[in-house]
C-alpha positions in Angstrom: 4.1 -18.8 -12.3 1.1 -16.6 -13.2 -0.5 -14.1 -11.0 -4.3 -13.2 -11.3 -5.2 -9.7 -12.2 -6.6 -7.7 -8.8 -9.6 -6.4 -10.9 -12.3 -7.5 -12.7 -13.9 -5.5 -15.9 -16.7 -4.1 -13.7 -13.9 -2.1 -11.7 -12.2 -3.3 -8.4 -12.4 -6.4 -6.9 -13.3 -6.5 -3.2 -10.4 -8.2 -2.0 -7.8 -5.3 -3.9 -10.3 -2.3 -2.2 -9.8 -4.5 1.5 -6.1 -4.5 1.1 -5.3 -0.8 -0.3 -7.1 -0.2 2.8 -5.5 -2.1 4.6 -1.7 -0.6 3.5 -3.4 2.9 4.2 -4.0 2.2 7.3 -2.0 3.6 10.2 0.4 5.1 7.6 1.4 8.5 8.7 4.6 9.0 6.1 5.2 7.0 3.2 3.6 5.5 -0.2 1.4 2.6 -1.2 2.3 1.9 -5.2 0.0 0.0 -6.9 1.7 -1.9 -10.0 -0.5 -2.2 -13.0 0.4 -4.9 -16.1 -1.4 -5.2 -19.1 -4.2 -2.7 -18.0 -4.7 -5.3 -14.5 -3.5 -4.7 -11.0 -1.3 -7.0 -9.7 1.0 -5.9 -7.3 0.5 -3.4 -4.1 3.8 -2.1 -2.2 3.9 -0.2 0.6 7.0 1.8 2.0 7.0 3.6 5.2 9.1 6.3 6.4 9.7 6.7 10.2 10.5 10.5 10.6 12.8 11.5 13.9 12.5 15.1 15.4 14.1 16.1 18.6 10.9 15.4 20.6 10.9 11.6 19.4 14.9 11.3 19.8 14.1 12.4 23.3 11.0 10.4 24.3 13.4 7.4 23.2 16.6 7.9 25.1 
């Protein structure tokens, strides 16, 4: 199954710019990768980390 490329030759299509912003969003440790195949984007993955200190440990107990 074919995917269609995320961009179009004037740059960025909407859509891709609306959902790299929306992976950014509320992201406070992690990465958004953006997967590019034959000079096209067509995959976006997010990972998140969730970082414990003491404090959080605490506030959860």
């Amino acid at each position: 199954m074919a995917t269609e490329p995320l961009q179009t030759e004037d740059g960025l299509d909407p859509d891709v710019m609306r959902e790299l912003s929306r992976q950014l969003r509320g992201l406070r440790f992690g990465s958004v990768e953006i997967i590019v195949h034959d000079g096209a984007i067509t995959q976006i993955e997010r990972r998140e980390k969730v970082r414990l200190t003491a404090q959080t440990r605490t506030q959860r107990e």
